[in-house]
N, C-alpha and C positions, 0 to 999 in steps of 0.2 A: 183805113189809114190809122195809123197807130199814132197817139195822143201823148203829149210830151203833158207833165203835172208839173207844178212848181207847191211843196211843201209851206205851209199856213197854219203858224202857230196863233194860239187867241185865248182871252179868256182866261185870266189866271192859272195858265200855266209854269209849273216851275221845272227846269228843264236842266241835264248836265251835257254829255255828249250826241252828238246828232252827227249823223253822219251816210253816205248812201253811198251805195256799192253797187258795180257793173257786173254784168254775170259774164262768166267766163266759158265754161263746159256744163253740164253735167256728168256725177261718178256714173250712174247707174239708171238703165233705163226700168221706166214702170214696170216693164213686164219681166224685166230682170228681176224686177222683187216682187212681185205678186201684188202690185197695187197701183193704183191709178195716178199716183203722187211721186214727182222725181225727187230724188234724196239730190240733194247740192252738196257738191265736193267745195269745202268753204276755201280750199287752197286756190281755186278756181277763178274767186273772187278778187277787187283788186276794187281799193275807196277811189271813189272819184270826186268826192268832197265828204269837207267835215268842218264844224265847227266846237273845238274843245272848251270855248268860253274863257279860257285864259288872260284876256284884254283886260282895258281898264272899264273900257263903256263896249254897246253892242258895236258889232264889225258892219258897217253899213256898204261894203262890198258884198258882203253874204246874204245882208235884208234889208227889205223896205220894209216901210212903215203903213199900216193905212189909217187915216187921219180921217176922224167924221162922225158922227153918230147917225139915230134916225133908224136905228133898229134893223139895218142889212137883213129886209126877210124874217128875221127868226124872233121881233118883238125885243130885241135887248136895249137895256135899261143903260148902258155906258156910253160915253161920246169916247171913242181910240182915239189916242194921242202919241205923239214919239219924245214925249217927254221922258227925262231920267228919273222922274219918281214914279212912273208907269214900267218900264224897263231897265234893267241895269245888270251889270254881273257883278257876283257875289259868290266868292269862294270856290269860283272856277263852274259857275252853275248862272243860266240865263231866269233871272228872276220877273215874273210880270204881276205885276200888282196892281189890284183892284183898289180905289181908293174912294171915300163917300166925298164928293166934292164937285160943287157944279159948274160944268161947262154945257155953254149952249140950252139944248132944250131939257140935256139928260141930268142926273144928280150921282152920277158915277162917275169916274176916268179907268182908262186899264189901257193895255196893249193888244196891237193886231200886227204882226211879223210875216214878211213873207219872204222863203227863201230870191234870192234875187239868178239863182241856178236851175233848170229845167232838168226831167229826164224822161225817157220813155219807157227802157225795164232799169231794175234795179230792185234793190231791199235797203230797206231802211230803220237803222236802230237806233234809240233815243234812250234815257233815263228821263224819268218825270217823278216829281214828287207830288203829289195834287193838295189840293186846299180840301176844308172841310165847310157847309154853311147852307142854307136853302139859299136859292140863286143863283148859286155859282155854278159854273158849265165851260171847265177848262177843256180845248179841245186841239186836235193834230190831224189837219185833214188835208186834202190836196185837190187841186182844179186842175183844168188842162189851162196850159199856153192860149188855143185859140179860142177867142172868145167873142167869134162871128155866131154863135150857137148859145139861144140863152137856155139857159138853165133848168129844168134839170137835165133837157135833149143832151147837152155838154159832157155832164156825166159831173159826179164827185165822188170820191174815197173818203170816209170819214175813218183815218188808220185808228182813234181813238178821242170818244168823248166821252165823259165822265161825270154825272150830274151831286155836286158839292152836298146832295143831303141824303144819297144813296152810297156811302164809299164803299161797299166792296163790291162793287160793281163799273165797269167799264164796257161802252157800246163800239160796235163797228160798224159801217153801214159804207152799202153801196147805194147812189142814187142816180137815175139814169131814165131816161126813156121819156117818149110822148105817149100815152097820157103815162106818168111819174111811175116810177117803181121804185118801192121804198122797202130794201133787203135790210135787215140789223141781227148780228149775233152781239151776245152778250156773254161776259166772261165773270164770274164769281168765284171770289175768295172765299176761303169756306170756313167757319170755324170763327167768324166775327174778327178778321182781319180785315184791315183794311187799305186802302191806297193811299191814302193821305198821313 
């Protein structure tokens, strides 16, 4: 059975266009071109959502919020909030900002976004500007819909994480299965460029 994700942005992320697309056809088949990978005729394609960030504040028909701290699994140090000095738009660009201030049990505040839209195939393109800093771990990853299957049997796409004291570097990870499999490629900038 094929798994609908909903897109989860978090973690100081700074973001412009986001947007996901239904596939239509393929041009040309593998063996038409001698390789195991189908080449996408992008005319083929057709957006089925998007968010340009042109608002004044975030579109909360597009996202929810997740509100909470308590380290969700991964040990982190911030309590999520849907406050506007945790999220806001700025200059046509979704802004999430990490801030030193305490709520709750944590001494951080930031954002956690989740698309409020589902899909099952599609691609998905984004602009992101990333932070710089030890601790930070801006990231764009995606869950499925059902979530009778804890985790990691469920599955997750990590389309990209980015660890704030390594910037030319960006990870991708699939995680899935009992007992856990934990796949990651990594992408490097070369030449002391960076992401942020």
């Amino acid at each position: 059975m094929a798994r609908k994700y909903h897109r989860i942005i978090s973690t100081l992320a700074v973001g412009g266009l986001l947007a996901a697309f239904a596939p239509g056809a393929y041009a040309a088949s593998a063996t038409e071109l001698g390789t195991k990978y189908e080449t996408l005729d992008e005319s083929l394609w057709s957006c089925v959502w998007n968010d340009e960030f042109d608002g004044s504040s975030v579109d909360t028909t597009k996202w929810s919020y997740t509100v909470g701290g308590g380290g969700f699994g991964n040990n982190e140090q911030q309590y999520y909030t849907d406050s506007a000095s945790n999220s806001y738009i700025q200059d046509g660009c979704l802004v999430i900002e990490a801030l030193q201030e305490s709520n709750g049990d944590e001494n951080y505040t930031s954002a956690k976004l989740t698309s409020t839209e589902s899909w099952t195939y599609g691609r998905l393109e984004f602009r992101a500007k990333l932070p710089s800093g030890t601790g930070l771990w801006p990231a764009i990853w995606m869950l499925p819909d059902d979530t009778t299957l804890d985790w990691p049997i469920s599955g997750e796409i990590d389309i990209m994480e980015y660890m704030g004291s390594d910037t030319d570097t960006v990870l991708g990870t699939l995680h899935y299965g009992n007992p856990w499999v934990y796949n990651t490629g990594y992408y490097n900038l070369a030449d002391g460029a960076s992401f942020c």
